[in-house]
C-alpha positions as MATLAB code, in Angstrom:
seq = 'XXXXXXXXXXXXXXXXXXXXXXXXXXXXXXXXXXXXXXXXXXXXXXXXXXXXXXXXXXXXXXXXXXXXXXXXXXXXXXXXXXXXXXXXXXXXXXXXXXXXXXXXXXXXXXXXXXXXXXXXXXXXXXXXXXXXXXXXXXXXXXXXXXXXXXXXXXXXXXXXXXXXXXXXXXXXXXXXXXXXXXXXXXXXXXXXXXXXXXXXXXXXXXXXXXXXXXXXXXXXXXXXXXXXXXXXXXXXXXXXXXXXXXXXXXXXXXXXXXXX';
ca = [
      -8.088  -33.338    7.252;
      -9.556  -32.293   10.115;
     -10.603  -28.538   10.708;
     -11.737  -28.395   14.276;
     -10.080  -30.559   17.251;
     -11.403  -30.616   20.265;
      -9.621  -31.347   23.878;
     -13.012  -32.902   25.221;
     -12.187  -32.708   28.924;
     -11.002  -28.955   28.796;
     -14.246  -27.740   26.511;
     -16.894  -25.995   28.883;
     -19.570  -26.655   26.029;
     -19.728  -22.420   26.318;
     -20.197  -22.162   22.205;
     -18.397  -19.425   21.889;
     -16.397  -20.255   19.010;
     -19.789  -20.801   17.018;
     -20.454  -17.343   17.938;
     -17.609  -15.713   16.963;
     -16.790  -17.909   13.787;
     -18.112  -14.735   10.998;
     -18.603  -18.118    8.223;
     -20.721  -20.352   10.263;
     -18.050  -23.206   10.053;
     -18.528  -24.196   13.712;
     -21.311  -26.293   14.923;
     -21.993  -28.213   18.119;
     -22.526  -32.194   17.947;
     -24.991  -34.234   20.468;
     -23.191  -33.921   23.813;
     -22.766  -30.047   22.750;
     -19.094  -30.211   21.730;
     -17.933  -27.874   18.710;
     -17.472  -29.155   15.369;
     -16.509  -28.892   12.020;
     -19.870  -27.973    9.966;
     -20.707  -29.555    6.858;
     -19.344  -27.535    3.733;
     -17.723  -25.474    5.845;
     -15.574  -22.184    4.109;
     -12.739  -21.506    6.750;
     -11.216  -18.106    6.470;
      -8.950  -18.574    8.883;
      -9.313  -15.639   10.771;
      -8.594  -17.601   14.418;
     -11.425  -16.074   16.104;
     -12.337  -19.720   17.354;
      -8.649  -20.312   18.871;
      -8.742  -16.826   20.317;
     -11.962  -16.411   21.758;
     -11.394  -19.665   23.978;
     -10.622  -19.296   27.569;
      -9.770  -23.016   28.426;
      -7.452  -23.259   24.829;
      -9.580  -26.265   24.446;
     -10.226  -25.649   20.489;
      -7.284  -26.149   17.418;
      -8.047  -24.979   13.922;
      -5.811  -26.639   11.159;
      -5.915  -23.603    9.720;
      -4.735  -21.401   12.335;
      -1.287  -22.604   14.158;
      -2.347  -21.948   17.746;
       1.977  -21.886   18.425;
       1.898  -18.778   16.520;
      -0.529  -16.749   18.448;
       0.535  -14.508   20.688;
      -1.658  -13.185   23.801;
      -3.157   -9.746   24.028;
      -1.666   -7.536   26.021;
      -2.777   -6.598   29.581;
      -1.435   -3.171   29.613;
      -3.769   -1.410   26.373;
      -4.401    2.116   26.221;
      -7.162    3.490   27.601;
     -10.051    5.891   25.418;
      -8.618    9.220   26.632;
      -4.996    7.673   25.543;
      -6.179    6.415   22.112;
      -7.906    9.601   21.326;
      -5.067   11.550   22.320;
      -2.831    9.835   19.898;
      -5.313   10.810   16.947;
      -6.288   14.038   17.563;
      -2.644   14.796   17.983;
      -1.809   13.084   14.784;
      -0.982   15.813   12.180;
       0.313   15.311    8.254;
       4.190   16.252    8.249;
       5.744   17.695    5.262;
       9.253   18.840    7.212;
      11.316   15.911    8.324;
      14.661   16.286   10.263;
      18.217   15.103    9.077;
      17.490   11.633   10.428;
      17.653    8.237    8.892;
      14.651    5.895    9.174;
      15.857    2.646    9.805;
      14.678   -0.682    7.775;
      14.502   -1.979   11.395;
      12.165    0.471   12.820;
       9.984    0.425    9.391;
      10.208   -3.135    9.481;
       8.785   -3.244   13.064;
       5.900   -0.989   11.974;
       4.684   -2.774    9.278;
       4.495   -5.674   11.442;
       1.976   -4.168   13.061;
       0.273   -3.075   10.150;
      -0.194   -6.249    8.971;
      -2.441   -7.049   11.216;
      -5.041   -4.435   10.051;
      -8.310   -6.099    8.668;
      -8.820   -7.722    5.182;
     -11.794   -8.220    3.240;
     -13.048  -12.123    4.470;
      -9.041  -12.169    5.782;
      -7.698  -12.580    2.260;
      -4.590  -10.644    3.650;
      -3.708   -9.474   -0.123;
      -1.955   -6.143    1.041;
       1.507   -6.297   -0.254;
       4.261   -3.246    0.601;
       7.114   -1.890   -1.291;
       9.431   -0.053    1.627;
      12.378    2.307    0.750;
      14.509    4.224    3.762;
      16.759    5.506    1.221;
      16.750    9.079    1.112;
      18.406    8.929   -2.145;
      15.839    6.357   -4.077;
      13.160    8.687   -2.591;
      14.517   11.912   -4.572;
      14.699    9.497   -7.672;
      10.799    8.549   -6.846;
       9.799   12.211   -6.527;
      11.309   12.752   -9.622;
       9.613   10.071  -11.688;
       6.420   11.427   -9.952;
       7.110   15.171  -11.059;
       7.858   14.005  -14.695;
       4.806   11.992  -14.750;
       2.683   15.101  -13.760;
       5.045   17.155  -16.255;
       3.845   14.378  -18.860;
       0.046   14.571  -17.770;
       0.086   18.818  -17.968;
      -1.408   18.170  -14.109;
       0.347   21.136  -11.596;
       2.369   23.037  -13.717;
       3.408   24.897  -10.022;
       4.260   22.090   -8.852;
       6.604   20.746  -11.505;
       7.955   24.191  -11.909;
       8.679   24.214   -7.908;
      10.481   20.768   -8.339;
      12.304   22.378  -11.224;
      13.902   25.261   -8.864;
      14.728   22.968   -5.988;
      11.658   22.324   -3.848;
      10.223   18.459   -3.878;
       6.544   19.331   -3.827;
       5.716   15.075   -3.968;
       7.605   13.585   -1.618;
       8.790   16.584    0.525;
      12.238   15.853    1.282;
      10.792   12.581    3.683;
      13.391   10.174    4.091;
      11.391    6.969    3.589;
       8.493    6.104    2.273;
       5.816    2.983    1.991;
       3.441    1.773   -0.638;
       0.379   -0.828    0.037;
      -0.422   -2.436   -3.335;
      -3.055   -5.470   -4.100;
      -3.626   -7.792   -6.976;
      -5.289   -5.789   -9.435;
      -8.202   -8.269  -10.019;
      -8.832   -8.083   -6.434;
     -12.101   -6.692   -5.249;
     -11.095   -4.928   -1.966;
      -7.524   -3.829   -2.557;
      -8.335   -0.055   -2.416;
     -10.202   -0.350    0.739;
      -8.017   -3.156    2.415;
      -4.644   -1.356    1.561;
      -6.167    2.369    2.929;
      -7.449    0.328    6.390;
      -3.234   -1.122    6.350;
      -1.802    2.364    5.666;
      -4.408    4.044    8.420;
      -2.394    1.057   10.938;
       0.650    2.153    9.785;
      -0.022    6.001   10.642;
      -1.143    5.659   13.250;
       1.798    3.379   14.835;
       4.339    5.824   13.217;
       2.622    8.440   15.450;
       3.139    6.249   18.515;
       6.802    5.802   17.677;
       7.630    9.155   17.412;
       7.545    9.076   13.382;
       5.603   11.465   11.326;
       4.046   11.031    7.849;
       1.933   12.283    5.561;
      -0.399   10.814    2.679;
       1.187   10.434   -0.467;
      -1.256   10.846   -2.915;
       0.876   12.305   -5.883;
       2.925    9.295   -5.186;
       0.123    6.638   -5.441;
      -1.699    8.393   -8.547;
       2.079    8.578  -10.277;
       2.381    4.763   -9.366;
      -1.421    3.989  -11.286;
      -0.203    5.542  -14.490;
       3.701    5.298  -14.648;
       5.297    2.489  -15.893;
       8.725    3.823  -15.011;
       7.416    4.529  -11.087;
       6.312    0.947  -11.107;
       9.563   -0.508  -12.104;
      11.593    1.252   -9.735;
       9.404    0.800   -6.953;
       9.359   -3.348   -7.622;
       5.986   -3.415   -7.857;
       4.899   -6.977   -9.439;
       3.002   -6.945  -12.738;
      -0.473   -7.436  -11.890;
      -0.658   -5.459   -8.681;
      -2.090   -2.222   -8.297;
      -0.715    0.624   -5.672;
      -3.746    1.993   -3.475;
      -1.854    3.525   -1.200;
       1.790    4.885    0.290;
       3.010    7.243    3.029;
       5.844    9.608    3.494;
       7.690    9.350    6.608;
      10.051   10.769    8.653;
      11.273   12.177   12.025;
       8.829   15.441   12.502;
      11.380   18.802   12.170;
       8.748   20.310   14.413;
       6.360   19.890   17.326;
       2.410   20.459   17.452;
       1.454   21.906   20.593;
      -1.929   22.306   19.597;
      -5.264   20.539   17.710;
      -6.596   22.458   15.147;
     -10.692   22.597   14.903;
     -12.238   20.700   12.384;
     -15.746   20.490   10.970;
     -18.727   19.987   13.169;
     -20.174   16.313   13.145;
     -22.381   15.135   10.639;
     -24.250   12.394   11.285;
     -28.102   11.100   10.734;
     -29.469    8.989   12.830;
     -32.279    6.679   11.971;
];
């Protein structure tokens, strides 16, 4: 099979894709056209089929059909920023439903965050039922109860109050392959893509770390959350429709940074 094809009389000979290809499987040939390097390792990754201005370049690996052009109308600096400083961590949802189709459309942007060498190994358990939620903050409080961790907290759940998942409506897990070098960091990138594009559609959430600690050690958690054997969860969100509006953006700490 061939990795590379070339459209001859549309290539400008430019080498950009060798540029751009991060595993050095491009090279250029005598009369300066790209080509499939010896040995080559292709991730995948399409930067070769999307770099190209004249679509003169195919990757076997990569179905060129599928891509999808980037949009003309992106957010400027002052607009992205805004969206992140205004970002806050919501704990009080309103009596709202979120909809598999509107977490479903999230998550397919998520998946588009970057993966270690573009293994793409982030996997997601979803639930919008408010329901299964209260039964997942429940296996998380009597997890915690087992562990002697935040006796306030279980005592809280005890007299009403949901102290782990906060009364959120739905929720989302990123797990990994447990053998799987990057999964912590690859799964955290895919959750940070997923906040933020809950914030841009009006959605709030809020780190659940109770939840993703529970899911390490509970074999109960696991089973109800579907989570294959083998895979570890790195990762999940609460998430709901905010009960309340920020107006402003609390201080934080003053940069720290060295520069060398």
């Amino acid at each position: 099979m061939n990795l590379i094809t070339v459209d001859a009389k549309a290539c400008k000979r430019d080498g950009m894709c060798l540029e751009v290809c991060p595993v050095g499987c491009i090279e250029a040939d005598a009369e300066g056209l790209p080509r499939e390097a010896p040995e080559s390792t292709c991730i995948a990754c399409g930067h070769c089929v999307a770099v190209c201005p004249h679509g003169a370049l195919a990757n076997a690996k990569v179905d060129t059909g599928a891509c999808r052009p980037v949009p003309k109308n992106l957010p400027g600096e002052e607009a992205v920023r805004g969206l992140m400083l205004s970002r806050r961590s919501v704990r009080a949802y309103k009596d709202k439903p979120v909809t598999p189709e509107t977490l479903t459309g999230l998550l397919e942007t998520a998946r588009f965050a970057p993966t270690a060498v573009n293994t793409q190994h982030v996997s997601w358990t979803a639930c919008t039922d408010p329901a299964k939620v209260h039964e997942v903050a429940g296996l998380c409080m009597e997890w915690l109860r087992g562990a002697g961790f935040y006796p306030k907290m279980v005592e809280a759940w005890d007299k009403g109050h949901d102290a782990a998942m906060r009364g959120a409506p739905a929720f989302v897990v990123a797990h990994s392959p447990s053998d799987y070098l990057w999964g912590e960091v690859d799964c955290t990138i895919a959750l940070s893509y997923l906040e933020l594009a809950a914030a841009a559609a009006g959605l709030g959430t809020c780190w659940a770390g109770l939840l993703t600690k529970a899911a390490q050690a509970s074999a109960a958690l696991t089973t109800l959350m579907d989570i294959p054997e083998g895979s570890v969860v790195h990762g999940g969100l609460m998430m709901g429709y905010p009960k309340f509006r920020y107006r402003l953006v609390p201080p934080r700490n003053q940069l720290r940074v060295n520069w060398i």
